[in-house]
C-alpha positions in Angstrom: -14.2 -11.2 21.8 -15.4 -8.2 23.0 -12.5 -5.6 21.2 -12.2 -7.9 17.6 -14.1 -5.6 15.3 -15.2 -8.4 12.9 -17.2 -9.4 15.8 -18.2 -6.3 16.1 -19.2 -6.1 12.3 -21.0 -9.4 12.6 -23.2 -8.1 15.9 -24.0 -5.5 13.4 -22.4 -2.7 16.0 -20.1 -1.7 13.2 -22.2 -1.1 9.7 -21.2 -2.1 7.2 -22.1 -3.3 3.4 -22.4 -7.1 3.3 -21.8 -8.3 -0.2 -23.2 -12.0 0.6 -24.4 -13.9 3.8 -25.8 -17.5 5.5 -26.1 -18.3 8.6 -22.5 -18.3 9.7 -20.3 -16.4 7.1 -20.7 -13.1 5.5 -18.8 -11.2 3.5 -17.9 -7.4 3.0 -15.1 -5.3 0.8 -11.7 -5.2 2.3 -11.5 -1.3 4.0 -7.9 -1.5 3.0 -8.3 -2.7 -0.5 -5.3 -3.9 -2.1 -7.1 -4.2 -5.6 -10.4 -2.8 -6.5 -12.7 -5.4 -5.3 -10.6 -6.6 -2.6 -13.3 -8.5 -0.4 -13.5 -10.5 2.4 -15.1 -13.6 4.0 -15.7 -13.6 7.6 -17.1 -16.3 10.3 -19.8 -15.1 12.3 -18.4 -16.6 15.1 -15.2 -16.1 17.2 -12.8 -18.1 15.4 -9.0 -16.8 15.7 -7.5 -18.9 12.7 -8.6 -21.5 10.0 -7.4 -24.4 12.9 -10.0 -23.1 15.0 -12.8 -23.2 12.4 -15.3 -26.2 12.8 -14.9 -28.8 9.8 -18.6 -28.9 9.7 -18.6 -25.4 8.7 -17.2 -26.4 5.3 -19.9 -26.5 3.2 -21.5 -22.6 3.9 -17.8 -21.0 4.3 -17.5 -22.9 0.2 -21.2 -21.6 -0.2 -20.3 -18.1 0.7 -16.4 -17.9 -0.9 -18.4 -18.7 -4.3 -21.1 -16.4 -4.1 -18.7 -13.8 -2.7 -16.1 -14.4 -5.8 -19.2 -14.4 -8.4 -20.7 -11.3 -7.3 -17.3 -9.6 -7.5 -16.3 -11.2 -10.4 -19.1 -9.8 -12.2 -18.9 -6.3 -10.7 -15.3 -5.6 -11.6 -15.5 -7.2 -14.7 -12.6 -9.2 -13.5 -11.2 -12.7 -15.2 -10.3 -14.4 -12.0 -9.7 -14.3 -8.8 -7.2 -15.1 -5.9 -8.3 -16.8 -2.4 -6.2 -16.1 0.5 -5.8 -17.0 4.1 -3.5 -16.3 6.3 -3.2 -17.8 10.1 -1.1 -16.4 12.6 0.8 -13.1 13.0 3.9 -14.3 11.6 2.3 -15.6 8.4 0.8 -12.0 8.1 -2.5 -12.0 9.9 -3.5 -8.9 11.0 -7.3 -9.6 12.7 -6.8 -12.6 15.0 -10.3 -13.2 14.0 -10.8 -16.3 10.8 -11.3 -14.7 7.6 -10.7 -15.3 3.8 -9.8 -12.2 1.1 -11.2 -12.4 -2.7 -8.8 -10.6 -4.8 -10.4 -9.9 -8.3 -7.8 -10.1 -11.3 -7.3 -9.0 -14.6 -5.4 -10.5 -17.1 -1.8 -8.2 -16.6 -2.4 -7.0 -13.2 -0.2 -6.8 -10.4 -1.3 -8.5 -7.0 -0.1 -8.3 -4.4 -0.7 -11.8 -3.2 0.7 -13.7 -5.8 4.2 -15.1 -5.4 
């Protein structure tokens, strides 16, 4: 997709600081962070929503979700973290473009994300 700019991070024509990557996810912080550490998990490849994602791409999106949530874990000092995904517009996603946030928490924070 020639205008999604996660494919545009991914060709590497948008820079950007990659926290953790294999051969078909990486992952970067969220430029709109909704809690310090906010990060995200994207597919390499054009994939518009989680339905769209290959099952045989399980194992390294796992891979890199874990060494994401580690890394960030450890950086912010944080106790936990939440995983989100959201698919379609009316479920909240913004990018049409797969991806996965890490929210790092702290025992009586507020997030966003959690109902």
């Amino acid at each position: 997709m020639e205008d999604c700019v996660f494919c545009k991070i991914a060709k590497g024509e948008i820079p950007c600081d990659k926290i953790y990557e294999n051969d078909n996810f990486f992952s970067i912080p969220d430029a709109n962070q909704k809690v310090e550490g906010h990060s995200l998990i994207i597919s390499k490849k054009h994939f518009e929503n989680v339905l769209d994602l290959p099952s045989s791409l399980g194992m390294e999106l796992i891979d890199c979700i874990k060494k994401t949530a580690l890394k960030v874990l450890e950086k912010e000092k944080a106790e936990g973290f939440n995983l989100v995904q959201n698919n379609f517009e009316v479920a909240g996603q913004l990018v049409k473009h797969v991806h996965f946030h890490i929210l790092p928490r702290k025992k009586g924070d507020k997030s966003p994300f959690v109902y």
